[in-house]
C-alpha angles and dihedrals in degrees: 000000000000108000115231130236112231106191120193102216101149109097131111103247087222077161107053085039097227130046099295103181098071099041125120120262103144124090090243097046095274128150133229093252078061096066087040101051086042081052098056091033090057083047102055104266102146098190140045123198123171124198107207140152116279093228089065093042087104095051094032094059094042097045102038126336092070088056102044081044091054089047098040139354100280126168134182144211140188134245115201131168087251094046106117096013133126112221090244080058092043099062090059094060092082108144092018114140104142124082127262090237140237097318098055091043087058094047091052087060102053100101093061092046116086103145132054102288145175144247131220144144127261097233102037124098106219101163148224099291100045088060085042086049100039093037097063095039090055081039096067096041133083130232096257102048113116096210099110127177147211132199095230119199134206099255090226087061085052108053124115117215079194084080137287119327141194131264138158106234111224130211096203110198110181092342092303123110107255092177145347133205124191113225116195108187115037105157129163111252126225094275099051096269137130125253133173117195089211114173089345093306127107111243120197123215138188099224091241097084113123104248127188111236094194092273113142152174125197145149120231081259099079081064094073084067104028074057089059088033086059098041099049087048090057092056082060115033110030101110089043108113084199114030119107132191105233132202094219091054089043095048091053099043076051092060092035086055101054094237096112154004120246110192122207119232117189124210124181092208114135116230139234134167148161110259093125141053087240098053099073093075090049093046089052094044087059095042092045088054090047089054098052087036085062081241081130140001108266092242110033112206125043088215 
């Protein structure tokens, strides 16, 4: 069974500061989900669904979605404030802007999803090993196995000097995940450190923590709890304009709560991504290696 790419492309890239996840990197105008998509395509995956904003669909088909639909079946749905909610629900969203998360954007896709699959973001390089890695384990499993998996990275191969980014931090017992905190703010300090502003402390860290970049595996199964994850969130949060119902919170409460596995699968590829304005040069600068290095074809895709 193919395994399926489930790509979160729906946030805002406040940030970035314009949509991010469909602007051109490549030396042929293609985007990063390009490389991404030709990454899991070259290791077996057999189907591509985003998950993006509809006021972005336009852009979004002309400057990437035709082409990856040309290349591979690949779908698309939309998150929106309102997604998943019953009208009574609905009314007590007043003064919400910001999404729901990455919870609620892989719920919105379930529908679309009927093999093992995984999960990434729409502005993070993984790289090629860690699709190769992540696509024979979700090969060999059923839909109802509850072992899922995760590509974790070394954090210091994961740090942006654009600015502080966002990683899961993994406890990691016999190559299984024991635990796993969210961290929103790591950022390098002025003397070359690692700091995370966790809970309003400073948190010191060596660079060599696991972090979850957002990279999983997981069977349709895992839907039947992120279902009860979601609707419990909403009890509590409802009202919040900020709160946001997030996957690496979610995956560890999973484990925590005996009602899955999550293995941990390691990669040594080094990240890079577009959150800031200053990371597009860099982002073209590393594609542009991998393509004179015959990493990839200088043009991707023949169509």
């Amino acid at each position: 069974m193919k395994p399926t790419l489930l790509v979160l492309a729906a946030g805002m890239g406040s940030r970035y500061g314009g949509v991010k996840q469909i602007d051109a990197v490549g030396l042929h105008g293609e985007t990063l989900l390009d490389f991404g998509v030709f990454d899991a395509k070259t290791s077996g995956y057999g189907k591509v669904v985003f998950i993006i904003r509809k006021d972005i669909e336009k852009d979004f088909r002309e400057r990437l979605f035709d082409r990856i639909a040309r290349n591979m079946d690949a779908d698309y749905v939309f998150q929106s404030l309102d997604s998943l909610m019953s009208a009574e629900e609905a009314k007590q969203m007043e003064g919400r802007k910001k999404p729901w998360g990455t919870i609620h954007a892989l719920l919105c896709a379930k529908e679309k999803v009927n093999t093992p699959f995984t999960v990434v973001n729409a502005d993070d390089y993984y790289g090629r090993s860690a699709y190769n890695t992540m696509g024979n384990y979700l090969s060999a499993l059923k839909n109802d196995d509850t072992t899922h998996s995760m590509v974790g990275y070394i954090l210091g191969n994961t740090m942006s000097k654009s600015g502080s980014v966002s990683r899961g931090i993994c406890t990691v017992k016999d190559g299984y995940l024991e635990n796993m905190v969210e961290n929103t703010k790591i950022e390098y300090t002025a003397d070359g450190g690692v700091v995370s502003h966790l809970d309003g402390n400073d948190i010191i860290l060596t660079g060599k923590e696991i972090v979850s970049m957002n990279f999983f595996g997981f069977t349709p199964k895992v839907f039947e709890y992120y279902d009860q994850y979601w609707a419990d969130f909403k009890k509590e949060n409802l009202k919040s304009e900020k709160a946001e119902c997030l996957l690496p919170n979610a995956a560890g409460k999973l484990v925590k709560l005996g009602l899955g596995s999550i293995k941990v699968l390691t990669s040594e590829e080094k990240w890079f991504g577009m959150t800031y304005p200053e990371d597009k040069k860099i982002v073209m600068d590393e594609l542009k290696k991998k393509i004179q290095s015959g990493y990839y074809p200088e043009k991707l895709w023949e169509k």
